[in-house]
C-alpha positions as CSV (number, residue, x, y, z in Angstrom):
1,X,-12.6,35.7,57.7
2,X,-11.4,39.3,57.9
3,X,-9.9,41.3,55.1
4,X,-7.0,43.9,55.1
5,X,-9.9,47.0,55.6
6,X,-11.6,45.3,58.9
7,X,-15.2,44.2,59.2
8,X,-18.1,46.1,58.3
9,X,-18.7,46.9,62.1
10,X,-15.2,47.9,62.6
11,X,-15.6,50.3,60.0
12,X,-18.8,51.6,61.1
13,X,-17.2,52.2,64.7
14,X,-14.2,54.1,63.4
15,X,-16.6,56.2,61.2
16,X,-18.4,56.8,64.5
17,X,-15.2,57.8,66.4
18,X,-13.6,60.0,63.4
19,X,-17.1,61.8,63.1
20,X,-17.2,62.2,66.9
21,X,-13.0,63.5,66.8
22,X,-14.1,65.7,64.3
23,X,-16.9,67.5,66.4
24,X,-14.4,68.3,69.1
25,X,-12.0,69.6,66.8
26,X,-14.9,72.0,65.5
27,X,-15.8,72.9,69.4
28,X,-12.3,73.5,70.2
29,X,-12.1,75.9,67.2
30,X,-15.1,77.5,68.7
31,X,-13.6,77.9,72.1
32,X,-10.9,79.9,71.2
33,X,-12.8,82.5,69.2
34,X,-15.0,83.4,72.7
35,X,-13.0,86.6,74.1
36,X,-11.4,85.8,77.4
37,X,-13.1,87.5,80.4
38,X,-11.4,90.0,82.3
39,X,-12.2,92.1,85.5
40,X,-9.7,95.0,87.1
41,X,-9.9,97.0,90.9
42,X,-9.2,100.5,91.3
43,X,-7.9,101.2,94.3
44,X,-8.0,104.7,95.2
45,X,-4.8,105.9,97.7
46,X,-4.8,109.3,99.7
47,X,-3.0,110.8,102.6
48,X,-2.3,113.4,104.2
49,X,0.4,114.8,105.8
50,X,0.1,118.0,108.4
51,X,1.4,121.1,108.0
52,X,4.0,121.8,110.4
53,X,5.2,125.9,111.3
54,X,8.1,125.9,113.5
55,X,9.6,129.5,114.8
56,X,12.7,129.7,116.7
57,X,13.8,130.1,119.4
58,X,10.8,128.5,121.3
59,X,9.5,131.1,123.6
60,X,8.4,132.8,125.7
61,X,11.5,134.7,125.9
62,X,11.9,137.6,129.1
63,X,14.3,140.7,127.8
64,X,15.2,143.6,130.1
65,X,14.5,147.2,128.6
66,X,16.8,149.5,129.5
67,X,13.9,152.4,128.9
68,X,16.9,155.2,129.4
69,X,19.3,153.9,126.8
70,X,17.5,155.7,123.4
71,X,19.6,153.8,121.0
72,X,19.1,150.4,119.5
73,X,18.0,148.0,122.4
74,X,19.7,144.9,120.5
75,X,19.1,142.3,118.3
76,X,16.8,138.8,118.1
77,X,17.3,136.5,115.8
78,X,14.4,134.6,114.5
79,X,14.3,131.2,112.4
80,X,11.2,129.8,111.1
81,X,9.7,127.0,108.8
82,X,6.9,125.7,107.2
83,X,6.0,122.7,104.9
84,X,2.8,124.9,103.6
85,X,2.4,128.8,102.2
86,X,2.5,130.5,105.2
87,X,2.5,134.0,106.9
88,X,4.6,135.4,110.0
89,X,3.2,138.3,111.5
90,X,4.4,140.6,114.3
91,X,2.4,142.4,116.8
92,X,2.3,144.5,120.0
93,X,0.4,143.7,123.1
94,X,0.1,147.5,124.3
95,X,1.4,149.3,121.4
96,X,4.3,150.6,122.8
97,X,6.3,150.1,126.8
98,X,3.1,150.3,128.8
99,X,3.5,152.5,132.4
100,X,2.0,149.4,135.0
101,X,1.6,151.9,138.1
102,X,-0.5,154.8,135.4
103,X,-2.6,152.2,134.2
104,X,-1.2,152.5,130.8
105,X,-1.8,156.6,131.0
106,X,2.3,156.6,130.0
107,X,3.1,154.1,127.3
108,X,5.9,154.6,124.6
109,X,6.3,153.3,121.5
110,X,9.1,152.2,120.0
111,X,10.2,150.7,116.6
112,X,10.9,147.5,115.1
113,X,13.5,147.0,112.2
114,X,13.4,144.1,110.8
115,X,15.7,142.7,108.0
116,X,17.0,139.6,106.2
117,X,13.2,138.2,106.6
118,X,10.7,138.4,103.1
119,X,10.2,142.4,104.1
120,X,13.0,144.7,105.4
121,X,10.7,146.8,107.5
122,X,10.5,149.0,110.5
123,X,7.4,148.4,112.3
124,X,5.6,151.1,115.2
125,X,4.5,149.6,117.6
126,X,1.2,151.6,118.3
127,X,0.8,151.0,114.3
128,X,1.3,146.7,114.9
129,X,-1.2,146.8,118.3
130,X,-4.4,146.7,116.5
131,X,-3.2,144.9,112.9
132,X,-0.4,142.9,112.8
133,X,2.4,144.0,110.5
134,X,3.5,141.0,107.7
135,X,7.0,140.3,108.3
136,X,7.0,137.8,105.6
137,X,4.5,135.3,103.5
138,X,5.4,132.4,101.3
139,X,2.8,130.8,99.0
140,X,4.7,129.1,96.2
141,X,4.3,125.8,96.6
142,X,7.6,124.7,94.3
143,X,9.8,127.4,96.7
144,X,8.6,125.3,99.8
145,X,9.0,121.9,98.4
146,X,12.6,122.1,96.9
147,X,13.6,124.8,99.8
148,X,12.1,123.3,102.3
149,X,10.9,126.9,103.2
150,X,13.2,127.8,106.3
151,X,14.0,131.5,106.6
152,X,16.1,133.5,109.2
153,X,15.9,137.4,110.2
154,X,16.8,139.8,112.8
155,X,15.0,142.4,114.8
156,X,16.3,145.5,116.4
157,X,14.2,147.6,119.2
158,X,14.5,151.5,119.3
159,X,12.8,154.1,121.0
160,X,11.3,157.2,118.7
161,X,12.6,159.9,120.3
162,X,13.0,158.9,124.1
163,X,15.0,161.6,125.8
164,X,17.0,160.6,129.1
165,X,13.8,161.4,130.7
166,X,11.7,158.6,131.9
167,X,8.4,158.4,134.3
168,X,9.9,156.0,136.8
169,X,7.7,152.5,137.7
170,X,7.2,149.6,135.1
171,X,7.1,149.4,131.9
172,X,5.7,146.3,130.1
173,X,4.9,145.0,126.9
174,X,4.2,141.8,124.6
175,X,5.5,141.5,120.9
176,X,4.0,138.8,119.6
177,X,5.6,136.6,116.2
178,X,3.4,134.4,114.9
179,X,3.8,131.7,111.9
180,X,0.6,130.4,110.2
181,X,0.4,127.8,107.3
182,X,-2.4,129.3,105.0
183,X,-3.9,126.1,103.3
């Protein structure tokens, strides 16, 4: 005969099972108090981007000296970039219009005027033959970002002094403009 409450064994086996329910319920609690593992990457990203000086016009460029004609010889206009501080120079090959058939025992020098560049100068060129004059430098990093650092001047050529008088022959000589990004 059974009663309402179950057997003895029944009641032994649901004892068994409730006490075994109960143990889970404490090892779940458990489980959840253990912090959760975690793990993170750093990933380090770098690049590099050249610097890039740009004059124009591209040369080289041939002009004709008209070594009797004292006054201004004419204009050049220059434009130049860069995307770093930078310096433009300007400098003379011989130091002034080199005589070719006196092996340089004539030369006459001459002047640079330069204007709407960083310095309104005038430059000698015996002065710019051994050092370079500065025609303009740039190292403000904030300028050449938001300006994008692009600059434009002019150049005129005239002769200190030259009378209508000349040495006939040849007369040659090199200015040289140079941009370079000073990083």
């Amino acid at each position: 005969m059974s009663s309402i409450h179950g057997s003895k064994k029944e009641g032994a086996t649901m004892k068994r099972t409730l006490t075994a329910l109960a143990g889970l319920a404490v090892m779940a609690g458990t489980a959840s108090a253990i912090p959760a593992d975690s793990d993170d990457l750093k990933i380090n990203l770098k690049g590099t981007v050249d610097s890039v000086c740009e004059l124009t016009p591209d040369g080289p460029l041939d002009y004709d000296v008209n070594m009797l004609d004292y006054g201004n010889q004419g204009l050049l206009a220059i434009a130049y970039s860069c995307n770093s501080p930078y310096t433009v120079t300007i400098a003379s090959k011989n130091g002034g219009m080199e005589h070719q058939e006196s092996s340089g025992a004539v030369n006459i020098p001459y002047d640079i005027e330069t204007y709407g560049f960083f310095v309104s100068a005038t430059f000698d060129s015996a002065a710019i033959a051994g050092t370079p004059g500065v025609l303009d430098t740039d190292n403000d990093w904030t300028n050449i970002l938001l300006n994008g650092d692009g600059r434009i001047g002019n150049m005129d050529m005239r002769w200190q002094g030259l009378s209508n008088f000349a040495v006939a022959g040849t007369y040659k000589d090199t200015l040289t403009i140079k941009i370079k990004a000073d990083l």
